[in-house]
C-alpha positions as CSV (number, residue, x, y, z in Angstrom):
1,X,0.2,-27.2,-4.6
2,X,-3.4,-26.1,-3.2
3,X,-5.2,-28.1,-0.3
4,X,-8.9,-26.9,-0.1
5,X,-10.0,-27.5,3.1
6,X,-13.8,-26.9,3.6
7,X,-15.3,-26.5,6.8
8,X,-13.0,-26.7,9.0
9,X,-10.9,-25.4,12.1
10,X,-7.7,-23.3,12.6
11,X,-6.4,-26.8,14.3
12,X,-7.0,-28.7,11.6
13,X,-5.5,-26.5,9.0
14,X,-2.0,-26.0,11.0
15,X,-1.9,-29.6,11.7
16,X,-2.5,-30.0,7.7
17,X,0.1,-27.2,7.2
18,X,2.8,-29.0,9.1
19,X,2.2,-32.4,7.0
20,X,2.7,-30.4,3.9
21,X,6.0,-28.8,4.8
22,X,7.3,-32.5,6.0
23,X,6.2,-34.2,3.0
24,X,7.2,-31.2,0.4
25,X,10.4,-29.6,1.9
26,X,9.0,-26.7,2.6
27,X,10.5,-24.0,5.5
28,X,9.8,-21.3,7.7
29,X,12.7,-20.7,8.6
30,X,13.8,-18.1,5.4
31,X,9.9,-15.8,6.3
32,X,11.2,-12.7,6.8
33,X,7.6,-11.5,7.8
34,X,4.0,-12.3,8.4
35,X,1.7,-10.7,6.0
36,X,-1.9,-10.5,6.8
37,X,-4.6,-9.0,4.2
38,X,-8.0,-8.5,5.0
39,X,-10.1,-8.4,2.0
40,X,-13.9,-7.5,2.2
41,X,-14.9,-10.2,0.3
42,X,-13.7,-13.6,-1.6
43,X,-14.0,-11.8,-5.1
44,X,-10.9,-9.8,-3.9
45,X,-8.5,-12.3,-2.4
46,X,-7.2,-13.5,-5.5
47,X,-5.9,-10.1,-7.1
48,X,-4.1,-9.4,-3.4
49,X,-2.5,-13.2,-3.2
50,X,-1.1,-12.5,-6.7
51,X,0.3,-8.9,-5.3
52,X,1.6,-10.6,-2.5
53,X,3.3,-13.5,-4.1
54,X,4.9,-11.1,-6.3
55,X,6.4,-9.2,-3.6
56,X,7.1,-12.6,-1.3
57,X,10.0,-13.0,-4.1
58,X,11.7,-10.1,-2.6
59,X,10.4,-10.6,1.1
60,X,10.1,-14.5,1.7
61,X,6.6,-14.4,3.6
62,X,4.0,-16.6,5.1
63,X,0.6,-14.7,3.7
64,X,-3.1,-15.0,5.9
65,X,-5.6,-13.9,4.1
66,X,-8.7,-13.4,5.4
67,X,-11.7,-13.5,3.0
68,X,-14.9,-12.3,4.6
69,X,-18.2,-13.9,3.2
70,X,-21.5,-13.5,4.5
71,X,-22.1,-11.8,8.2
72,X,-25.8,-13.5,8.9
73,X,-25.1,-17.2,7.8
74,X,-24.1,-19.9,9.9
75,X,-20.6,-19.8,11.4
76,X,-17.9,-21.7,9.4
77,X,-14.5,-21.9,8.2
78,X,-13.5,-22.9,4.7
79,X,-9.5,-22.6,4.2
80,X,-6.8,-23.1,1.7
81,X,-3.5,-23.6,1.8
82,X,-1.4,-22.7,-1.4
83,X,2.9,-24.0,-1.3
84,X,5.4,-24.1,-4.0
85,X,4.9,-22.6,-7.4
86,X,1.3,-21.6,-6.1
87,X,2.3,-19.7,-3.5
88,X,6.2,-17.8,-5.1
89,X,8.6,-17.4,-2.6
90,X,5.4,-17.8,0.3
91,X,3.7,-20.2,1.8
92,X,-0.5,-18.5,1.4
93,X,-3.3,-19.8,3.7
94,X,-6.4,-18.0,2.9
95,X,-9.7,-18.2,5.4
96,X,-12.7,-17.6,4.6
97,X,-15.0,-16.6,7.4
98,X,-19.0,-16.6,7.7
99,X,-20.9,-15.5,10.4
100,X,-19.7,-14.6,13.8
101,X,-16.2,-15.6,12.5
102,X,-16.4,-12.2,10.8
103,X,-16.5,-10.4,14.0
104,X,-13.4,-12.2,16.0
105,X,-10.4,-12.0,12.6
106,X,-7.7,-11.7,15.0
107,X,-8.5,-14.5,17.1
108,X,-8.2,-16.6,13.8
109,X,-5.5,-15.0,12.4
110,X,-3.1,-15.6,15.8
111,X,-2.4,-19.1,15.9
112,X,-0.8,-18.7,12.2
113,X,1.5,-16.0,13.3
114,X,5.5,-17.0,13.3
115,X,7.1,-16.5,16.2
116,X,9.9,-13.8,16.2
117,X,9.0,-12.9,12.7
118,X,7.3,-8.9,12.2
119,X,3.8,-9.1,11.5
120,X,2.1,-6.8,8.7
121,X,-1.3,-5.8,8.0
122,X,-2.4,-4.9,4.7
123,X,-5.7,-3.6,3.7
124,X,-6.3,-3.6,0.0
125,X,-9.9,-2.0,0.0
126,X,-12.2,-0.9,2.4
127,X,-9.5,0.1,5.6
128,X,-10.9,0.8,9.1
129,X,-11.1,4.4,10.4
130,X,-8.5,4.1,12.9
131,X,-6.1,1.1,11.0
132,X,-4.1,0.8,14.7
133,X,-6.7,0.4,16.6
134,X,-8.4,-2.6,14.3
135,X,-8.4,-6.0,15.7
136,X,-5.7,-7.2,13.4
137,X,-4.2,-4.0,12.7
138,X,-3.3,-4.4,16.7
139,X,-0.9,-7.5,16.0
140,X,0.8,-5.6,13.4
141,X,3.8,-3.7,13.5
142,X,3.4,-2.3,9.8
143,X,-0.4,-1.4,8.8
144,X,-0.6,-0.8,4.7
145,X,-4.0,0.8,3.5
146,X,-4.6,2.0,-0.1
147,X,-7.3,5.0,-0.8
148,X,-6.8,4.7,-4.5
149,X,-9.7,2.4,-3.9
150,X,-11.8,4.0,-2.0
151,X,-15.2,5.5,-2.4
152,X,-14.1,8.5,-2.4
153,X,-10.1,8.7,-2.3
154,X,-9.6,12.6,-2.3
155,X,-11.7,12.8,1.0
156,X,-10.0,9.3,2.3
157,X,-6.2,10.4,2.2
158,X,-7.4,13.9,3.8
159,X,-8.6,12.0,7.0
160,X,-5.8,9.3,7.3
161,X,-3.9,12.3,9.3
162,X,-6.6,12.0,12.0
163,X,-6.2,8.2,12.1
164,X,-2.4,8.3,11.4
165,X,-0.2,6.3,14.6
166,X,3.6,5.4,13.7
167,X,3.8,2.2,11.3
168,X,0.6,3.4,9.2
169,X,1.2,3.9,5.6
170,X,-0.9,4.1,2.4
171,X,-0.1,2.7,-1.4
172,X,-0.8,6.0,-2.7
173,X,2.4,7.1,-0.9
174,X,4.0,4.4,-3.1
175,X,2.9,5.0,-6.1
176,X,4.6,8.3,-6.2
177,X,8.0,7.3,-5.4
178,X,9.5,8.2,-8.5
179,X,7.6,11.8,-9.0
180,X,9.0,12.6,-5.5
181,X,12.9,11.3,-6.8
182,X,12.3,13.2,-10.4
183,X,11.1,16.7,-8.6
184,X,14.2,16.3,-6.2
185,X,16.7,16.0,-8.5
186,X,15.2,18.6,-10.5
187,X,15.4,20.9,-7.2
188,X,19.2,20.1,-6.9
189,X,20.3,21.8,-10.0
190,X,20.9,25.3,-10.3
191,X,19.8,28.1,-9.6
192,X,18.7,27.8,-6.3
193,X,16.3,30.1,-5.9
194,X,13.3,29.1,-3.8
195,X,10.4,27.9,-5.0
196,X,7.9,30.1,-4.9
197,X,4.7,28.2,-5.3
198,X,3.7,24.9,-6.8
199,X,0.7,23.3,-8.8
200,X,0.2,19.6,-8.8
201,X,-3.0,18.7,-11.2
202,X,-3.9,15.4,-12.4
203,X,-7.2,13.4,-11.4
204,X,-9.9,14.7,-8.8
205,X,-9.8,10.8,-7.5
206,X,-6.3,10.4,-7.3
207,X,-5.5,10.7,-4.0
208,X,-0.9,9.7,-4.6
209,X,-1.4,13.7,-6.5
210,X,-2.7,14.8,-3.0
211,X,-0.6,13.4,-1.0
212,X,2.3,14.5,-3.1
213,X,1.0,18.2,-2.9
214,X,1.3,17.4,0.8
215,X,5.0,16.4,0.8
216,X,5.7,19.6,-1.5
217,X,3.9,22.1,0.7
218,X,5.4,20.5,3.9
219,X,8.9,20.4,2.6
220,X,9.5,23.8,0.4
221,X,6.9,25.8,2.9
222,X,5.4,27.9,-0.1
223,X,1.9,28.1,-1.3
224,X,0.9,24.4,-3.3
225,X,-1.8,24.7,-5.2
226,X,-4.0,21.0,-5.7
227,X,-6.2,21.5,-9.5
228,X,-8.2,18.9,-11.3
229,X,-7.1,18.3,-15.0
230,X,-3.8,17.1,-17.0
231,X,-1.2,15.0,-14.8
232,X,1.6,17.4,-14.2
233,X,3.7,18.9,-11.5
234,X,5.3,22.6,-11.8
235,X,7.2,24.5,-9.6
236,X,8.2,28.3,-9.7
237,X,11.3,30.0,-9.3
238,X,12.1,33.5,-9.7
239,X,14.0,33.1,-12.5
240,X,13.1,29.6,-13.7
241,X,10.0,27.0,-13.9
242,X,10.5,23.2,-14.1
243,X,7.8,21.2,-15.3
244,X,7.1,17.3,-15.2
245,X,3.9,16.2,-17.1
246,X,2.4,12.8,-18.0
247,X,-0.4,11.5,-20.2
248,X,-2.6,10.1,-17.7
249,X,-1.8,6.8,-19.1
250,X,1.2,7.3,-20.2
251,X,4.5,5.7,-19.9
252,X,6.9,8.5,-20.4
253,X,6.6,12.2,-18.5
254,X,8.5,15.0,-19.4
255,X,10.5,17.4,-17.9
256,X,10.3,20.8,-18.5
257,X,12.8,23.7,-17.8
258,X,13.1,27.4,-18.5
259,X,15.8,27.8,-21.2
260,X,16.6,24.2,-21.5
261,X,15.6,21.8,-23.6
262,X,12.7,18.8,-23.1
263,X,14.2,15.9,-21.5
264,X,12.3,12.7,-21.3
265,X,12.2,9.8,-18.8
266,X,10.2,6.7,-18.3
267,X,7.3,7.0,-15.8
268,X,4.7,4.4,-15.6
269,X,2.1,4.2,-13.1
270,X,3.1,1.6,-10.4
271,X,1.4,-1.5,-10.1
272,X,0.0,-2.6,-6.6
273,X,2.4,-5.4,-6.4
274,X,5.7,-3.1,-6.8
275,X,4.2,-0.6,-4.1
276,X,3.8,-3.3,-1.9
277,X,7.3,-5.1,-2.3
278,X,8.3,-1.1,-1.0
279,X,6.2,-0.7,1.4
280,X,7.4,-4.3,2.7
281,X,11.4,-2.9,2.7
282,X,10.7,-1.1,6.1
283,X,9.1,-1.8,9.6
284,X,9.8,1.1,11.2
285,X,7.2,4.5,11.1
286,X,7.8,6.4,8.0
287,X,7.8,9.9,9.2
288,X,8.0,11.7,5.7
289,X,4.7,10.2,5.2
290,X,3.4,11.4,8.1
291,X,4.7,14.5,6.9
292,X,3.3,14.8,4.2
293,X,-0.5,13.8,5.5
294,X,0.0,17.0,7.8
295,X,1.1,18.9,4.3
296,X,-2.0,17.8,2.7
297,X,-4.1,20.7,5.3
298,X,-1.8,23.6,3.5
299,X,-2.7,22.6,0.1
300,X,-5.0,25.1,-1.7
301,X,-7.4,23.3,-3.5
302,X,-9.2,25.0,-6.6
């Protein structure tokens, strides 16, 4: 069910809200979370309430999103409310704010906050400089940006070091989940040699290859090397070199190992809505992400 509500006031749509879940059965009690996205515009919202749907099925949610229109018009409030099959395992209230609305999110976003329940932030574009420190990002215990989309992502992931507080992470992080699992495994077999150096190559703009090459070069403390062409990741042993490569849009890498045959695995690029769903399985600071940000200043870019 959808109820457009045009116009309006934050009273008016809780009141509204609390009529639907009495007449449609619907509950807060199962919300695990509070998940607030800011978008930078209305175009936007609907790709991010489809990612966050998909995920509410794993974490049942109540989703704000805040859909910023036009700065110079006249201040209003248009809102919808989206329960049942619109909304998966959520209940999605999305605000759209003109004029000075724009500058005061957090004051709109609070009185649809559940009590006792975590509170996320989740920026899908277009994240502040300083995430913890943003009006919203305040209220949140979890702050979830994504430099994939920024103007520049290479020099975004660099500088989210400087702006890094516990409970910030990024989607790029995410995305490379299983390229972390894959290169640890391959680690764990023999011989055990150290690794000597490292190359990560893939896309100039792809910032989850930097911030890999910053994990690597924080956790094997040898030189890592950061070059723009073919999606692969090898790593160099005295005696032996392991190699994982992918088409760039590809769903199958290989793997790569001195005197050993090809094995292949299944590797596809993660969609937004699975990173999320992982991002959303902790509340707590991830400190191997933080890690790997401070990695990112040893990589040596050519």
């Amino acid at each position: 069910m959808i109820v457009d509500m045009p116009d309006t006031t934050t009273q008016a749509v809780a009141k509204r809200l609390v009529s639907l879940r009495d007449a449609n059965g619907v509950v807060t009690q199962g919300r695990v979370l509070t998940l607030v996205v800011c978008t930078l515009d209305s175009s936007e919202a609907e790709d991010a309430i489809e990612a966050a749907n998909d995920s509410s099925r794993e974490h049942p949610s109540r989703v704000i999103v805040l859909a910023r229109g036009d700065r110079f018009a006249d201040t209003k409030l248009d809102a919808q409310i989206r329960v049942g099959g619109d909304a998966g395992a959520a209940e999605v209230i999305v605000l759209r704010l003109q004029g000075e609305l724009i500058n005061h999110e957090n004051s709109v976003v609070i009185p649809f906050l559940l009590p006792d329940v975590p509170v996320v932030a989740w920026w899908p574009r277009g994240a502040p400089k300083y995430p913890a420190e943003d009006a919203v990002g305040k209220l949140a215990t979890r702050r979830i940006t994504d430099a994939t989309f920024a103007t520049d992502p290479q020099a975004t992931i660099k500088k989210r070091l400087a702006s890094y507080a516990p409970g910030d992470t990024d989607l790029a992080w995410s995305r490379i989940t299983y390229w972390r699992a894959l290169l640890a495994a391959a680690l764990d077999d023999p011989p055990y040699d150290p690794v000597e150096s490292v190359t990560v190559s893939g896309l100039y703009e792809e910032p989850a290859l930097d911030v890999l090459a910053g994990w690597l070069a924080a956790r094997l403390e040898c030189p890592v090397y950061r070059k723009t062409g073919d999606l692969k990741v090898e790593l160099h042993r005295a005696s032996v070199s392991i190699a994982i490569s992918r088409p760039q849009t590809g769903r199958t890498a290989t793997l790569e190992r001195t005197g050993e045959p090809n094995a292949r695995f299944a590797l596809a690029r993660r969609e937004t809505k699975d990173c999320l769903a992982e991002e959303l399985r902790r509340l707590d600071a991830d400190e191997v992400y933080a890690e790997a940000l401070a990695g990112i200043e040893k990589v040596i870019y050519d």
